[in-house]
C-alpha positions in Angstrom: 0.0 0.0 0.0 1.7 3.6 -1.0 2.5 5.4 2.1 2.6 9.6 2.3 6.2 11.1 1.4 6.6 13.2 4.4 7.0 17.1 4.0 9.9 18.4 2.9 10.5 15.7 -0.1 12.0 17.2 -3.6 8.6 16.7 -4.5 6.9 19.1 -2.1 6.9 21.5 -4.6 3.8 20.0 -6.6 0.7 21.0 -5.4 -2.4 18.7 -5.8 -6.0 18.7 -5.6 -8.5 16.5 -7.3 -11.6 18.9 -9.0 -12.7 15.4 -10.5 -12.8 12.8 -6.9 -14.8 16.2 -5.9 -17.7 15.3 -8.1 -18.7 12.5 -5.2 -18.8 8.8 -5.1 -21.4 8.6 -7.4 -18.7 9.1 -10.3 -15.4 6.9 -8.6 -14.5 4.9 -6.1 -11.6 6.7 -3.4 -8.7 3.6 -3.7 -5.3 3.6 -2.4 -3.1 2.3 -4.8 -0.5 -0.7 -4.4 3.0 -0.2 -4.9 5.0 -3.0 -7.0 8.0 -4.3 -5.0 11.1 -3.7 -6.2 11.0 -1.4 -8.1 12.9 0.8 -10.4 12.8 3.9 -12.4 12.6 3.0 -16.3 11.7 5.8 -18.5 11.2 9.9 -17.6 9.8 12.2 -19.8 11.3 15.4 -19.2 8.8 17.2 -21.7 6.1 15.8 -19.9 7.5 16.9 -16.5 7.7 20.5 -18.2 3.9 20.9 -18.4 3.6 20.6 -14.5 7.0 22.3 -13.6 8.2 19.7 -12.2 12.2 20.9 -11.2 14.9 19.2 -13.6 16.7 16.7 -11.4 13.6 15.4 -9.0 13.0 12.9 -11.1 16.5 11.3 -9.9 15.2 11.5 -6.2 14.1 8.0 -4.4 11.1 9.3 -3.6 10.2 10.3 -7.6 11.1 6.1 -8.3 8.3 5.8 -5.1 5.5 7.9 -6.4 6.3 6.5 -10.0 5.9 3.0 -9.0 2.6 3.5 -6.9 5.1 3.1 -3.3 4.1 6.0 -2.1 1.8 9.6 -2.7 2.4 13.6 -2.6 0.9 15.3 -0.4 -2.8 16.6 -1.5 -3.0 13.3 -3.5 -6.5 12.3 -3.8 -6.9 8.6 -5.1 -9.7 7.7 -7.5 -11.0 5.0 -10.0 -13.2 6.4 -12.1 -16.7 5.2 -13.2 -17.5 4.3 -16.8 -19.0 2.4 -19.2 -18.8 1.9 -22.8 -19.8 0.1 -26.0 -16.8 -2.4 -26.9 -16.4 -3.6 -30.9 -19.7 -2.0 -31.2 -21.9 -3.6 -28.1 -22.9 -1.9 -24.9 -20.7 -3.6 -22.3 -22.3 -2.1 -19.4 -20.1 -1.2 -16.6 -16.4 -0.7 -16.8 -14.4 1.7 -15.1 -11.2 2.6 -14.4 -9.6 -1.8 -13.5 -6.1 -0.8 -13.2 -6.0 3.6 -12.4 -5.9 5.4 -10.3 -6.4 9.4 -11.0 -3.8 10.4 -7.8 -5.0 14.0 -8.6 -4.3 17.2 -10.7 -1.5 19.6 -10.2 -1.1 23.3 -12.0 1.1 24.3 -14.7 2.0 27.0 -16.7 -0.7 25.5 -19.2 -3.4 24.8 -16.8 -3.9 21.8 -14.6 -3.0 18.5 -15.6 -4.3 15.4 -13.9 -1.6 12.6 -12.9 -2.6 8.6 -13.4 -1.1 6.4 -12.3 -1.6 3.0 -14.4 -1.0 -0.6 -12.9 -1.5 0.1 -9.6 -3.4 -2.5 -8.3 -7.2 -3.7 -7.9 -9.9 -1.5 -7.9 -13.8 -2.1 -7.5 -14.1 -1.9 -11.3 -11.5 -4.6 -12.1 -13.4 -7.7 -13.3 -12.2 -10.0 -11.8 -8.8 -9.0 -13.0 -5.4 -8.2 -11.1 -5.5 -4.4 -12.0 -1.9 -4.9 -13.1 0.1 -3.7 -15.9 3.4 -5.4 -17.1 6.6 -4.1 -18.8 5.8 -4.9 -22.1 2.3 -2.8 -22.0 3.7 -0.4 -20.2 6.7 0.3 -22.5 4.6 0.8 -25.3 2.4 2.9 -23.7 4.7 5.5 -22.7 6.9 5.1 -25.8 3.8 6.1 -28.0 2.3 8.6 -25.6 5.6 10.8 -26.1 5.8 9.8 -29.6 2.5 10.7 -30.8 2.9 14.1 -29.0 6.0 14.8 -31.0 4.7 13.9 -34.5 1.9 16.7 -33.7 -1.1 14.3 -32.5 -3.5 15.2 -29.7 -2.5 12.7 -27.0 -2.7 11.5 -23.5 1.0 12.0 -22.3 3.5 10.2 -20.1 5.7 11.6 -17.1 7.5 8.2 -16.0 7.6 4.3 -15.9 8.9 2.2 -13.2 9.0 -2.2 -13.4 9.4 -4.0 -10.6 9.8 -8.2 -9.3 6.4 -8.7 -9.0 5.5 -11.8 -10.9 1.9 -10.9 -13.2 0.0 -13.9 -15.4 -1.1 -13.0 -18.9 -0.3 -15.2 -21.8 2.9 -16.1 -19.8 4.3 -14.8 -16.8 5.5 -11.4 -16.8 6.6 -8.4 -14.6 4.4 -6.3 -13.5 5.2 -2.2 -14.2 3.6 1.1 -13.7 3.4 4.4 -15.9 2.0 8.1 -14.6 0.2 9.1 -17.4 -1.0 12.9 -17.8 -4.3 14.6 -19.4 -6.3 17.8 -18.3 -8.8 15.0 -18.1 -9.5 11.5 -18.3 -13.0 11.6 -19.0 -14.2 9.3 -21.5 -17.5 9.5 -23.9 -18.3 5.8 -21.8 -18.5 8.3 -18.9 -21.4 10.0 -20.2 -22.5 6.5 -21.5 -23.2 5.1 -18.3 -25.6 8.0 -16.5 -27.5 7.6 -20.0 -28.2 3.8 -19.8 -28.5 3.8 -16.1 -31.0 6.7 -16.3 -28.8 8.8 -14.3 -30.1 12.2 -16.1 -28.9 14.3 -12.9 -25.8 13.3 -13.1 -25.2 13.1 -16.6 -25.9 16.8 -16.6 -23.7 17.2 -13.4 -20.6 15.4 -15.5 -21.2 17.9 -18.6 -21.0 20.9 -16.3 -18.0 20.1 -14.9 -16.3 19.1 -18.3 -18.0 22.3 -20.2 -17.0 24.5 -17.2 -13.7 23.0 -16.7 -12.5 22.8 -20.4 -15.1 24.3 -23.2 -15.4 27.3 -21.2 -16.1 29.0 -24.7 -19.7 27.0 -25.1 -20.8 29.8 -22.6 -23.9 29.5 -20.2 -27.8 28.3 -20.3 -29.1 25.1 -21.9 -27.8 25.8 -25.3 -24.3 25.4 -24.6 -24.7 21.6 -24.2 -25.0 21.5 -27.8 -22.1 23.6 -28.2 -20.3 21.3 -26.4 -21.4 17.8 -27.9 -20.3 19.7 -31.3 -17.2 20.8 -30.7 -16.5 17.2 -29.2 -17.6 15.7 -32.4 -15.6 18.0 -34.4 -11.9 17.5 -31.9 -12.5 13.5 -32.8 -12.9 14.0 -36.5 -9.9 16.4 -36.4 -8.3 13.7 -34.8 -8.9 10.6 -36.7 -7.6 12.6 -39.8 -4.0 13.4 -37.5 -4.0 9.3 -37.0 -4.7 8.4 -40.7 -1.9 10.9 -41.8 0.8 9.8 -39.2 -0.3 6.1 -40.6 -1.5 5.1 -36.8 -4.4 2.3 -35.9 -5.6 2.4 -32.7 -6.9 -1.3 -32.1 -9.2 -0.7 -29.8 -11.2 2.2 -30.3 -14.5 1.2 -27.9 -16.1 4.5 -26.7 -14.6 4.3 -23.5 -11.3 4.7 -24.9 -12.2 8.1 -26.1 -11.4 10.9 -24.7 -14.4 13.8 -24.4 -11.5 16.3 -25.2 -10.3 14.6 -28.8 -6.8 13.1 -27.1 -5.7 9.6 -28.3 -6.6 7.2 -25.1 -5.5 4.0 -23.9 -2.5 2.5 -25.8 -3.3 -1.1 -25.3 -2.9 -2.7 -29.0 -2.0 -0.2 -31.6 0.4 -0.2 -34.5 1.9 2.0 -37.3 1.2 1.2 -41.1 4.7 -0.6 -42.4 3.4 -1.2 -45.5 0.4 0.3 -46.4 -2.6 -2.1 -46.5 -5.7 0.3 -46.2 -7.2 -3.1 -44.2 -4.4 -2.9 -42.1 -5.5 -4.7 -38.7 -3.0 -3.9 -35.4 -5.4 -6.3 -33.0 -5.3 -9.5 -33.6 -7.9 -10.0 -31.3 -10.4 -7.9 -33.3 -10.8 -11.2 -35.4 -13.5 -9.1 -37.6 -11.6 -6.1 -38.9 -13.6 -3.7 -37.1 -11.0 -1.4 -35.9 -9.0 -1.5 -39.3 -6.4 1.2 -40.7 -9.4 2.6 -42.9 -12.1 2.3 -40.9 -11.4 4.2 -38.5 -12.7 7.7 -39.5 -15.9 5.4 -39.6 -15.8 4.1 -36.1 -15.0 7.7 -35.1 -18.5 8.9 -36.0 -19.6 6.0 -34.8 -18.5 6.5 -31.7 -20.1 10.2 -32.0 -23.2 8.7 -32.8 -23.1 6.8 -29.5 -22.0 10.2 -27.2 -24.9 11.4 -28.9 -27.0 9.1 -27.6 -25.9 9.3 -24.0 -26.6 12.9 -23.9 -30.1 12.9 -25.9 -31.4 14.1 -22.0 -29.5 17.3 -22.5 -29.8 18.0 -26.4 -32.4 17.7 -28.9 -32.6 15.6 -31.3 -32.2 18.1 -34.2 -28.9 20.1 -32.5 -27.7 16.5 -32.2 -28.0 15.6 -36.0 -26.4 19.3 -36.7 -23.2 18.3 -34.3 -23.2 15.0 -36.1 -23.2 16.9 -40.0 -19.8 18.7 -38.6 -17.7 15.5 -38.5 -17.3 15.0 -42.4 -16.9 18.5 -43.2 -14.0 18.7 -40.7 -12.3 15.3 -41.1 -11.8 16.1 -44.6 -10.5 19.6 -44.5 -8.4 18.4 -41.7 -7.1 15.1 -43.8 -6.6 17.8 -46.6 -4.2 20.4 -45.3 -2.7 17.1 -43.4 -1.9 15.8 -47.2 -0.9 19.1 -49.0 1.5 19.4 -46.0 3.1 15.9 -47.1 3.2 17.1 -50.6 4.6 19.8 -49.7 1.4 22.0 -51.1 0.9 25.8 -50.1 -2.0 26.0 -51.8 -5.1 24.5 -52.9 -6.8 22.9 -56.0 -10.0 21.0 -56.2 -7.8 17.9 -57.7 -5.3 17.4 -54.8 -7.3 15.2 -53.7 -7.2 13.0 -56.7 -3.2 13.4 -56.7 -3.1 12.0 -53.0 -5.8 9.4 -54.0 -3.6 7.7 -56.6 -0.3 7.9 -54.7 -2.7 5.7 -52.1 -3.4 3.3 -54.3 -0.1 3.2 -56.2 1.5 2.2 -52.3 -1.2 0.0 -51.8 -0.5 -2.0 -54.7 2.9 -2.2 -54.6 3.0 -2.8 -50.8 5.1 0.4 -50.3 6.1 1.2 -46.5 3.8 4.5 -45.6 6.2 6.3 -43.7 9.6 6.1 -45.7 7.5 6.7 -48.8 7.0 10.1 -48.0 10.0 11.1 -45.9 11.5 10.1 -49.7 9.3 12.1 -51.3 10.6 14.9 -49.0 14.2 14.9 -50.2 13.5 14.2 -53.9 11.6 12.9 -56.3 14.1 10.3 -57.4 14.4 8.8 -53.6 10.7 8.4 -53.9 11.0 6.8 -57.4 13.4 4.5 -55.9 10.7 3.2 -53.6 7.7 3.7 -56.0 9.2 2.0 -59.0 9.3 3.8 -62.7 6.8 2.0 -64.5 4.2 3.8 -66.4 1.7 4.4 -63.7 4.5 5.8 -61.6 5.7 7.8 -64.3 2.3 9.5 -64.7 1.9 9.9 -61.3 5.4 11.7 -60.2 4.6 14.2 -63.4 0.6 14.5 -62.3 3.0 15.5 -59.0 5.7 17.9 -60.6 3.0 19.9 -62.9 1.1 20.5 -59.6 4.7 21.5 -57.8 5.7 24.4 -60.6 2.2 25.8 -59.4 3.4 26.3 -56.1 5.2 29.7 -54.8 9.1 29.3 -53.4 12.2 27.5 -54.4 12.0 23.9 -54.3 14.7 23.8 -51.4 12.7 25.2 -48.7 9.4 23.5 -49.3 11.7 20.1 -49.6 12.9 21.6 -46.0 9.4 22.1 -44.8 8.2 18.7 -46.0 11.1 17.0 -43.7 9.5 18.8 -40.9 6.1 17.4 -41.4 6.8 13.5 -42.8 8.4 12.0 -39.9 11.6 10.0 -40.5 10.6 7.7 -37.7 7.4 6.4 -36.0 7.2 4.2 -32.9 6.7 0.5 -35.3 6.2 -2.8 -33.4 8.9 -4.3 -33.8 11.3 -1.4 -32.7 9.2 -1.4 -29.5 9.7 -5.1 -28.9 13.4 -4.6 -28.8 12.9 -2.2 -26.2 10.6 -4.4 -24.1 12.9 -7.2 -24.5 16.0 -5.6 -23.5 14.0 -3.6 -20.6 12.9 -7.5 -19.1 16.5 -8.6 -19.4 17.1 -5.6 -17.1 18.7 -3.5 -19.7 16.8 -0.4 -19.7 19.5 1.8 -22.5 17.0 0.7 -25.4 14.0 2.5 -24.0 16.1 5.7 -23.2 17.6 5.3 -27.0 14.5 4.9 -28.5 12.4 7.8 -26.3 15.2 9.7 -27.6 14.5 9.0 -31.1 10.8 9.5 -31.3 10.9 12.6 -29.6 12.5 13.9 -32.5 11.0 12.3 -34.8 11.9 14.4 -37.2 15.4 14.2 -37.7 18.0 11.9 -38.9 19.6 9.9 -36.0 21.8 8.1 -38.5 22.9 5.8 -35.9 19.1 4.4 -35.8 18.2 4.2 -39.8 18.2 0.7 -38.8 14.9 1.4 -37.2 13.5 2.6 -40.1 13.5 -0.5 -42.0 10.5 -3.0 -41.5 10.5 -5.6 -39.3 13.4 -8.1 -39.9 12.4 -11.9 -39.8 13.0 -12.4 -36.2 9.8 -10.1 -35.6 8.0 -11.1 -38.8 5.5 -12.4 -37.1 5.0 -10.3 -34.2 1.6 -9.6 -33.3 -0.2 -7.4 -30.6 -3.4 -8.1 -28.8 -6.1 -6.8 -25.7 -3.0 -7.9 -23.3 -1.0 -5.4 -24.9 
């Protein structure tokens, strides 16, 4: 059980209090967390530590490697699992709930407060009969892709630190359990609102929009109408972000509504993958035996799940304000996807056929199994690198002067909007099988990987020629490496 730091800790600094535990019981359960013995400090995220002014060298103090591991709390630290439910590969699941975090409470920063969770840290009442662990290899790739997909410009959920400890956990063999503080303004979910709905809770359904539109869509104003403000501009953050993961080439493989996050953030890494070659059908679950959460269905499954929010707040919005937050979600996705594309191209400005151009480079890579990401960091130094992937038959040929005709439209020297394509099309995204390194060394007790690769993908940008190995796909020992719920 995590004991109280006493006063005058490195960490005394930090000031806590817990706006969302204040909502009452009704909404989470108060739940001391239990530390995992043995423990060690894996991964920091200075960044991360920025947003809540955390001092540069605490996180080198024993009692950081305590708080990170669930072995011990700050003072003001509040404790809470959350209550939620959520629709999972498209059926109402009932009752979920936060089975393995704890929201330890929300400190102030230069950008506003940012709530602290702690993940792995032990049974809760909503755990399911589970162990309310987490284990190094989970826990490696969550914080490894909450940094990274800050850094390639995607609204995420981010991550402070990661500890691992002795503690043996079961999954599909026995592994170690770990720990990761993970950071959001909030942690609300759309399955939050979902639950009030199904459970007739229409009091406190209302009482969890206020908070949210009070505490973060302060701009929907006052009086019954801004509820509808508010489900809008929800609908229109998701579709924003949907088009962010489709241009970065990421698939979130489990994308139930109560991984979603009422303020548009990426939520929950538990299986997820970046295209390697582009397949449109890509699946990065293998437990989502139907294909439901697939690379190109998932600006689908994002109205979807924007169908379902509406639902669970039909007590506080009619029916026809719904329907008009709902008509916002194509309009956006695509003129988000758009200026996403023109910025890989290297585009200033816009014609009515850019779409078309980026339509047939799709299908070109799809049909030549071209890897998604080195395809256009190519196309970002030349047009002969990306030739060199693409092949120069005929269709390629057409394509690459379709491209060029639409370039000499375009204002500048070809230098700088090369440069300013290298700072959009990432030389390096966070694939499997780089990951799996890491976990693997990180379980031998070799931690340098991790701290290698967070290095890497928080620059994602640039060339770390020491690690173009890592932007190769996988090599046969990881052919067949595959991710899953346990993930």
């Amino acid at each position: 059980m995590a004991i109280a730091l006493p006063r005058g800790t490195p960490l005394d600094d930090l000031r806590f209090a817990n706006s969302f535990a204040a909502l009452g019981d009704g909404f989470s359960e108060r739940r001391m967390p239990a530390g995992i013995p043995g423990a060690r400090l894996v991964a920091f995220s200075p960044a991360a530590a920025a947003l809540i002014d955390l001092r540069p060298g605490e996180e080198q103090s024993p009692e950081f490697a305590a708080l990170a591991s669930g072995n011990a709390l700050v003072a003001g630290m509040e404790p809470v699992a959350a209550l939620y439910g959520g629709h999972q590969f498209g059926v109402w699941a009932g009752q979920l709930g936060d089975g393995r975090a704890l929201l330890l409470g929300e400190v102030a920063g230069e950008a506003g407060p940012w709530e602290l969770q702690l993940k792995g840290g032990g049974v809760t009442a909503f755990s399911r009969f589970a162990d309310g662990r987490a284990v190094v290899r989970s826990t490696i790739r969550e914080f490894l892709a909450s940094e990274a997909m800050h850094h390639l410009g995607v609204p995420t959920t981010r991550a402070l630190a990661m500890a691992a400890g002795d503690e043996p956990v079961l999954r599909e063999r026995v592994e170690r359990a770990a720990t990761v503080i993970r950071m959001a303004p909030s942690f609300v979910r759309f399955g939050s609102f979902e639950i009030f709905h199904y459970r007739k809770q229409h009091a406190e359904l209302r009482t969890l929009a206020d908070y949210v539109i009070d505490r973060f869509y302060p701009e929907c104003g006052a009086g019954d109408e801004r509820y509808a403000r508010f489900f809008t501009a929800v609908v229109e953050r998701t579709a924003a972000l949907m088009a962010r993961w489709q241009a970065v080439g990421f698939a979130h493989g489990v994308m139930n509504t109560d991984n979603f996050s009422i303020l548009g953030l990426t939520l929950d890494y538990g299986p997820y993958g970046f295209l390697e070659t582009y397949e449109p059908g890509f699946i990065c679950n293998h437990s989502d035996e139907a294909g439901r959460y697939a690379f190109d269905r998932q600006p689908t499954i994002g109205l979807w799940n924007c169908y379902a929010l509406a639902e669970a707040l039909s007590s506080l919005i009619a029916k026809g304000e719904l329907e008009a937050g709902l008509a916002r979600f194509e309009p956006v996705y695509r003129a988000t996807f758009m200026a996403l594309l023109r910025a890989k191209l290297g585009l200033a400005t816009q014609r009515d056929d850019d779409a078309d151009l980026g339509l047939e480079a799709f299908r070109l890579l799809a049909a030549r199994r071209i890897d998604w990401t080195n395809f256009w960091r190519a196309l970002s130094h030349s047009d002969a690198a990306a030739t060199a992937l693409l092949g120069a038959d005929e269709s390629s040929r057409s394509w690459f002067a379709a491209y060029a005709a639409r370039v000499a439209a375009e204002p500048g020297d070809d230098a700088a909007r090369r440069a300013g394509m290298r700072a959009t099309n990432p030389k390096y995204v966070l694939r499997n099988w780089v990951a799996q390194e890491a976990i693997e060394a990180c379980e031998a007790g070799d931690d340098s990987v991790v701290h290698a690769l967070y290095d890497v993908v928080r620059a994602p940008f640039d060339e770390h020629a020491e690690r173009e190995a890592w932007t190769q796909q996988a090599p046969a020992k990881y052919a067949g490496l595959s991710v899953s719920c346990s993930s």
